[in-house]
N, C-alpha and C positions, 0 to 999 in steps of 0.2 A: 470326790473320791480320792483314796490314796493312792500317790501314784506309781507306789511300789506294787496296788492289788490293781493295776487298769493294766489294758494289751499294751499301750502305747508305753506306760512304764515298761515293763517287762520285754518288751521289743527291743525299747533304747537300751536297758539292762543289756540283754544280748548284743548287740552292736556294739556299746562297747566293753564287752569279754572279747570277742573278735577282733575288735580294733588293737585293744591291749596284747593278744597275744599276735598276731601279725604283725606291729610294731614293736612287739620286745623281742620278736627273733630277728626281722632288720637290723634292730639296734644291736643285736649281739653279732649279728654279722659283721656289722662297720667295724663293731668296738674288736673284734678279731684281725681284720682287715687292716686295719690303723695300726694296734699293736705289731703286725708285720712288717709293714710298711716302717714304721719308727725303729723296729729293731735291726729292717733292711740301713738304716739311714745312719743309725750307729753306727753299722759295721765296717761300710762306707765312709765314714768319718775316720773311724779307727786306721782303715786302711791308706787311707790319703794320708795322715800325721805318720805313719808306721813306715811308707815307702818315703818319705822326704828325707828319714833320720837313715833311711837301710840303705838309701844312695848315700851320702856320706860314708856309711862306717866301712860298705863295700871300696868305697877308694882312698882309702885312708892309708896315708904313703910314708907314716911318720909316727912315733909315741908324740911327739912336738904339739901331734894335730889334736892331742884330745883336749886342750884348753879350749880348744876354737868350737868344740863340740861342746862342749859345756857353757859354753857363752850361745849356744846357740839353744840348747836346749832349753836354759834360762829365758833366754826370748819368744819362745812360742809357748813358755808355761803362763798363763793368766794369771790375774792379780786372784779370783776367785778360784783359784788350782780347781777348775771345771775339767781341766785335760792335763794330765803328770806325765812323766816321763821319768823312768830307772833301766839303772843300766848297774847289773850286777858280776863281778869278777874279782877273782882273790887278789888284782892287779890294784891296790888303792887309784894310783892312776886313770883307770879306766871308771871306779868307781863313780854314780851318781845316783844320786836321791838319798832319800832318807830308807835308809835298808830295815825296813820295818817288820816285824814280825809275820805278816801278813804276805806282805812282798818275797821274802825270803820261803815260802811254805806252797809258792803256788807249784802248777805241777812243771815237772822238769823234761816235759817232752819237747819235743824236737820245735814244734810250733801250736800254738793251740789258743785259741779264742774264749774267753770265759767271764763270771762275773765274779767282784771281789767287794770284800766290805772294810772300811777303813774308816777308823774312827768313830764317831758318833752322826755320821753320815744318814741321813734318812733311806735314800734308796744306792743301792752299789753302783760299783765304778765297771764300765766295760771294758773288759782288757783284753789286751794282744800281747803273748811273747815269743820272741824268738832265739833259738839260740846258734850263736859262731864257733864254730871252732877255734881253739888256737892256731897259727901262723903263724910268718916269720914278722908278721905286723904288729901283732897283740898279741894278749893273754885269751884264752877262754873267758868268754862273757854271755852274758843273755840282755838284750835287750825287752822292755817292756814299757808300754804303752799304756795308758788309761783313760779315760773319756766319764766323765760323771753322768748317770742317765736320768739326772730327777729334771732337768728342762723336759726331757722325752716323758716321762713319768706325770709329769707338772699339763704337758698337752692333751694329755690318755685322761686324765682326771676334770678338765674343763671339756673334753671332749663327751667324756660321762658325764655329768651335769648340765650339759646343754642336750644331748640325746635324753635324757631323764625329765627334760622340763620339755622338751619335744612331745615325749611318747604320752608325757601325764596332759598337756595340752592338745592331743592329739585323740585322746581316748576321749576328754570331756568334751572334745568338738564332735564327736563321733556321734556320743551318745547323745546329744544336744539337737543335731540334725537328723539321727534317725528320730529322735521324739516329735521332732514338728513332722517328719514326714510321715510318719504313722498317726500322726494324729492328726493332719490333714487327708487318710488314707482314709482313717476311720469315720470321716463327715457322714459319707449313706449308712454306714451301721447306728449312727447317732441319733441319722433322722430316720431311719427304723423303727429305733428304741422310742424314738417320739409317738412316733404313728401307734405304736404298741399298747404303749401306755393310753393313749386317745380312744381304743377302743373301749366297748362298754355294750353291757342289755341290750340298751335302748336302741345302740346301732347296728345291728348282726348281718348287715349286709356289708357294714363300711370291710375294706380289706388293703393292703398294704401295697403299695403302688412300688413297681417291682422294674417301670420304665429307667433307663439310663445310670440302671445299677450295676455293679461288677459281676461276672459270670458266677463268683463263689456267690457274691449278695444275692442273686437271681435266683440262685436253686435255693437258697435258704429262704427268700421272700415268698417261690412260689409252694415251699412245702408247706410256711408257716399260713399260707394263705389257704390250701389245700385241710389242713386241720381246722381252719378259721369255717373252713365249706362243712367239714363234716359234726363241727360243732355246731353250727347253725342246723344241721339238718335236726341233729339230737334233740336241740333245744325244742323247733318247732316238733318234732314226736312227741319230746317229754309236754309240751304245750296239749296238743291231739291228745297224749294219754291222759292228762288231768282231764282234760273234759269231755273224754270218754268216761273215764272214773265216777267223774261226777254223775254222768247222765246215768250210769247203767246201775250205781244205787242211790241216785236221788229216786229211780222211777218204782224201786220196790218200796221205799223208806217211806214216799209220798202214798202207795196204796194203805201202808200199814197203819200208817196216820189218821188217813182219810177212811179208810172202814171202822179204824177205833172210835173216830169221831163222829161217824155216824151213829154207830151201835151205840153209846154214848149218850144220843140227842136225846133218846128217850126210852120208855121198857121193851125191855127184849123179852121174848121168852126164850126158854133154855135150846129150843134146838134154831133159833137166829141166832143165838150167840154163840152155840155151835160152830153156824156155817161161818160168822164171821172169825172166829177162830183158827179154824180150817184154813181161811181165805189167810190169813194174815201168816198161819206156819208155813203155807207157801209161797210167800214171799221172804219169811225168815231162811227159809231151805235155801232159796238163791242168792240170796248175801250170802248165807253161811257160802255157798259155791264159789262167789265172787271171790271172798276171800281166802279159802282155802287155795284157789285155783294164782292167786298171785303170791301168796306164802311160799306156794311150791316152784314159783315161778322165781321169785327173790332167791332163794335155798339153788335152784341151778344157777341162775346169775354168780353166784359165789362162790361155785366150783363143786358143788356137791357132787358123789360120784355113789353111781350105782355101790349097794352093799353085798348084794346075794346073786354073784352071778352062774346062772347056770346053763351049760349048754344045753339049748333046748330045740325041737321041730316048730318052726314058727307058723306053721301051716296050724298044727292043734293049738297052740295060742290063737291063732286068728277065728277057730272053729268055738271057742269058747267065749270070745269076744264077739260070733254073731249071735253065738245061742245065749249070751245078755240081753240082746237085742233085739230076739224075738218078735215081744209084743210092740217093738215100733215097725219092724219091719211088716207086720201084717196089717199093723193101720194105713203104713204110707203104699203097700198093696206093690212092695217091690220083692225082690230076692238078690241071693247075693249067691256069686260063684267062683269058688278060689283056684288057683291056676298056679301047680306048681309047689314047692318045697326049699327048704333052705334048713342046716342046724347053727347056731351061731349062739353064743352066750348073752348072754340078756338076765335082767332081774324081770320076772314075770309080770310082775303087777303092774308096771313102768310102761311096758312092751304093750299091755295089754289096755292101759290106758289111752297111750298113742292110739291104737288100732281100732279105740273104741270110738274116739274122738273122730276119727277119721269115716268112719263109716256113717257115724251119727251128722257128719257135714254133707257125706252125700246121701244121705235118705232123704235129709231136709231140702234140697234141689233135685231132686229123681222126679220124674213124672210118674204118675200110679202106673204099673203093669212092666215097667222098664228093668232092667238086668244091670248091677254091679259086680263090677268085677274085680276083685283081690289076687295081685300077682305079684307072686314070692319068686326070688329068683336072687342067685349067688354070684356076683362078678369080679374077679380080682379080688382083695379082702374085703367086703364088702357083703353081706345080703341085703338087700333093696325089698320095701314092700311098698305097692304102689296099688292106689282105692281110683277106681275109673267108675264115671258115672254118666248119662247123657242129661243134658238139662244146658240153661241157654249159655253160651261163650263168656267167658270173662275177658274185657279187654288186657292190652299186653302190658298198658301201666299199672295193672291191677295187679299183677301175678305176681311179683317181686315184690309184693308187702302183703299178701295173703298171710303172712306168718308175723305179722306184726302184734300188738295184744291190743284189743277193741277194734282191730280192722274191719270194717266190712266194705264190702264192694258196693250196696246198696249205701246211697249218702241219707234214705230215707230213714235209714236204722230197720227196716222190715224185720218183724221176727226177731222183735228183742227179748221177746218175752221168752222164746225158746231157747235160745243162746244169746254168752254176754261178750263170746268175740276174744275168749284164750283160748280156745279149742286149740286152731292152730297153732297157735304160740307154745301151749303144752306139748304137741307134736315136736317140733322145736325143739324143745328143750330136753325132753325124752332123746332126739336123737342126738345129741350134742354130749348128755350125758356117756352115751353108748359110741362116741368120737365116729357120731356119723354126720348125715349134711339129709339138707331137706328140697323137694323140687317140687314144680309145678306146672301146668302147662293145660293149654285150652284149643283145642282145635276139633274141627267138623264135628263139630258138636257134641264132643267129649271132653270131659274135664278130667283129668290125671291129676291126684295128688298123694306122693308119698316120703319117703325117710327110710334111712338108712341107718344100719347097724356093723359094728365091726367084726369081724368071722373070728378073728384070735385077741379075744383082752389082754395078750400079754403086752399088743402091738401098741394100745394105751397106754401101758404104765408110766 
């Protein structure tokens, strides 16, 4: 991997941007610091050479005395003129140095500290002058003083280039030791990515070992592992639903075969071949079912949303969904009694599917002569319709996947030939359509199961 796209690149990246700039404002601090310091040391300098000559000229008892000052000036001037000395006055006697265009131009104040440039000099001369009055001793003069600063200038400059190869050896060391430390940091994310990669189908229990990892690694191991749980669950339902799929039209696909093939073996007359006819379009009719019933199941999986919504009385929906249902209700020798009102928008045929499903589950569990009960009722935004029936308990592992598609409670498959086990799943997804939720619940030997609807569609949009 490049290690300009990995963390540990990009960490040491950062560490040293940080290092560099934390190091290049030290270093501007020194390099200010220094240049104070050196221009303190001048001045100091200046000032030691300046009071040596200004005790002399102060006791100067004599015109006699200026040769003696001129042989001394001479002696403290270097062979490399680093430090000069002028001494200016209409008095030629008094005069000294070379009365240079420069020298003669500086300013004529009383005393004043300044930089000057002379000659072809790289960096200027630091100077001091001062001026005497005339006396009964001398003439009017000025004294002045000079100190070359490129030693000083020459220190500031190796001082920079040794801070310069500091800060660039200092940044690469930065970023050199945040990389093994990040990348010694990164060893559990690595053996992570290991673990990750090592899953597979085959293992869907294996999961990522989340012991003696960093607290950030920890929540991220036990999320990844948390998804690793509900993917497994998925898979084994998508497992359960293929071979519910299978079962529930292998077992029409297998009659239709098997009657053809009987009818087949030998002459039929016209009303066998009738009934085998008959026999086989109703087995054709429940595939068609099957698969309409997961067409329209796939279509809400995908977001489909109710088209025609109207506020309606869900009581008269539900009153048209029994009188559907009539002629089951008077074979399975039950009734059914509704309790209650609610208005709430709904697309009708949707609503009324739900409702139909819902009743036609418990007439198929009702005992003959027993009473069903449909109760409507409005809570917070919400209308709720809930189908109660008596008939035997459903245990409590079972309630929480009643809405699954081919679930049944029975593992014998009972009663497949009545239903193929979307009913509630249609429910389901009916309510989800209408951003409602679905409940169930089994006690004293009543079974409650209903779905909910939203009171204002605008609260879906």
């Amino acid at each position: 991997m490049n290690a300009i796209h990995s963390i540990a690149g990009r960490l040491a990246a950062m560490f040293a941007l940080a290092a560099l700039l934390v190091l290049s404002i030290l270093a501007y601090i020194l390099d200010r610091e220094l240049a104070t310091v050196l221009e303190r040391q001048q001045v100091e300098q200046l000032d030691t050479k300046f009071k040596d000559i200004d005790y002399v000229l102060k006791r100067l008892r004599g015109p006699e005395q200026w040769e003696r000052i001129h042989a001394k000036l001479d002696a403290l001037t270097p062979p490399d003129r680093s430090t000069q000395y002028w001494i200016l006055s209409d008095d030629p006697q008094i005069r000294y140095g070379n009365a240079l265009a420069e020298i003669v131009s500086i300013s004529q104040d009383a005393s004043s500290v300044g930089e000057l440039r002379i000659g072809g000099r790289a960096e200027p001369m630091l100077i001091r002058n001062d001026y005497f009055p005339a006396d009964e001793r001398h003439a009017a003069l000025r004294f002045i003083v000079g100190v070359d600063s490129e030693p000083y200038a020459r220190t500031r400059r190796a001082f920079r280039t040794v801070m310069l190869a500091s800060v660039s050896g200092g940044v690469l060391l930065v970023a050199l030791i945040g990389y093994l430390i990040t990348h010694w940091g990164l060893v559990p994310l690595k053996r992570l990515s290991r673990e990750a990669h090592a899953l597979s189908p085959s293992m869907l229990s294996q999961r990522l070992v989340t012991a003696q990892l960093p607290a950030e690694l920890s929540d991220l191991a036990q999320s990844f592992n948390g998804a690793l749980d509900r993917l497994e669950a998925a898979y084994q339902q998508l497992e359960s639903f293929n071979a519910d799929v299978t079962h529930d039209l292998r077992t029409p696909l297998t009659n239709l075969i098997g009657h053809t093939q009987v009818a087949l073996s030998r002459e039929r007359s016209v009303p066998q071949l009738v009934e085998v006819l008959q026999s086989n379009l109703e087995d054709m009719e429940r595939l068609r079912g099957i698969v309409n019933d997961m067409l329209f199941l796939a279509r809400a999986n995908q977001g489909e949303r109710p088209q025609q919504l109207l506020r309606t009385s869900l009581a008269a929906e539900v009153h048209k969904a029994i009188e559907f249902l009539d002629f089951l209700l008077e074979e399975a020798q039950v009734h059914v009694r509704v309790q209650g009102d609610a208005q709430a928008p709904i697309e009708r045929s949707l609503f009324c599917r739900a409702v139909t499903n819902l009743l036609h589950n418990a007439i198929r569990h009702s005992p003959p002569g027993s009473e069903i009960v449909v109760e409507l009722a409005a809570a917070e935004d919400h209308a709720r319709v809930t189908v109660s029936n008596p008939g035997p308990a459903i245990p409590a592992e079972h309630l929480g996947r009643l809405f699954d598609r081919f679930y049944r409670v029975d593992a014998s498959r009972t009663n497949s030939g009545e239903s193929h086990g979307l009913g509630l799943a249609i429910v389901k997804a009916v309510a989800a359509m209408h951003a409602g939720n679905v409940s169930a619940t089994s006690r004293g030997g009543i079974t409650t199961v209903g779905f909910s609807v939203l009171l204002d569609a605008q609260d879906s949009a």
